[in-house]
Residue, then its C-alpha position, 0 to 999 in steps of 0.5 A: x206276062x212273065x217269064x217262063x224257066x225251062x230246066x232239067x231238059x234231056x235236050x238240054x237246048x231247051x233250057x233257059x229262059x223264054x220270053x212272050x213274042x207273040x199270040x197263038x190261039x189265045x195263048x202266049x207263044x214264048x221264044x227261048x231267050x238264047x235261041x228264038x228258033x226254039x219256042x213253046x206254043x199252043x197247037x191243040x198241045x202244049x209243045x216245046x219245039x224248034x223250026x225242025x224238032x218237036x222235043x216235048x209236049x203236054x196236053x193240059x189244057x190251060x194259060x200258060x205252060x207253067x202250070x201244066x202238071x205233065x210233060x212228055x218227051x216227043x220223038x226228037x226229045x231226050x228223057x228227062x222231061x223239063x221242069x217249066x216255071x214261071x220266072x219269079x221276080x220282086x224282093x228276093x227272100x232274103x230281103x224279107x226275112x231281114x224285114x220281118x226281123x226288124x219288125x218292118 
């Protein structure tokens, strides 16, 4: 499963790269690369939350966090909310154009 990006928090703790460590209500449970007490799981929401703070949420029902389309800021978060993206990986872009120029 991929990788998410969190970016652009208000409670900028919670950017980063976050990485599958388990299964929460037959959904991924994603912990923060540099801080595994901040994570992003299921709980009838949506939430990006540490062992004390709940900072943001989304209510869309759906597999991954990635593809929620809102977000909100929860009573210990700070405005802005995240952008949260799947981690892109494969041929960088660039490595293509230079194919499709050769004809390849």
């Amino acid at each position: 499963m991929a990788n998410i990006i969190v970016s652009g928090a208000g409670s900028s703790e919670v950017n980063g790269t976050y990485a599958v460590v388990d299964e929460a209500g037959g959904k991924p449970v994603y912990a923060n690369n540099a801080n595994s007490d901040i994570v992003i799981e299921w709980e009838g929401a949506w939430l990006i939350l540490s062992t004390y703070f709940i900072y943001y949420f989304s209510e869309d029902d759906v597999a991954t966090p990635d593809l929620c389309t809102t977000w909100g800021v929860h009573v210990d978060g700070e405005p802005p909310v995240p952008t949260v993206t799947k981690e892109v990986t494969g041929v960088p872009k660039h490595f293509l154009y230079y194919a499709r120029m050769r004809g390849n």
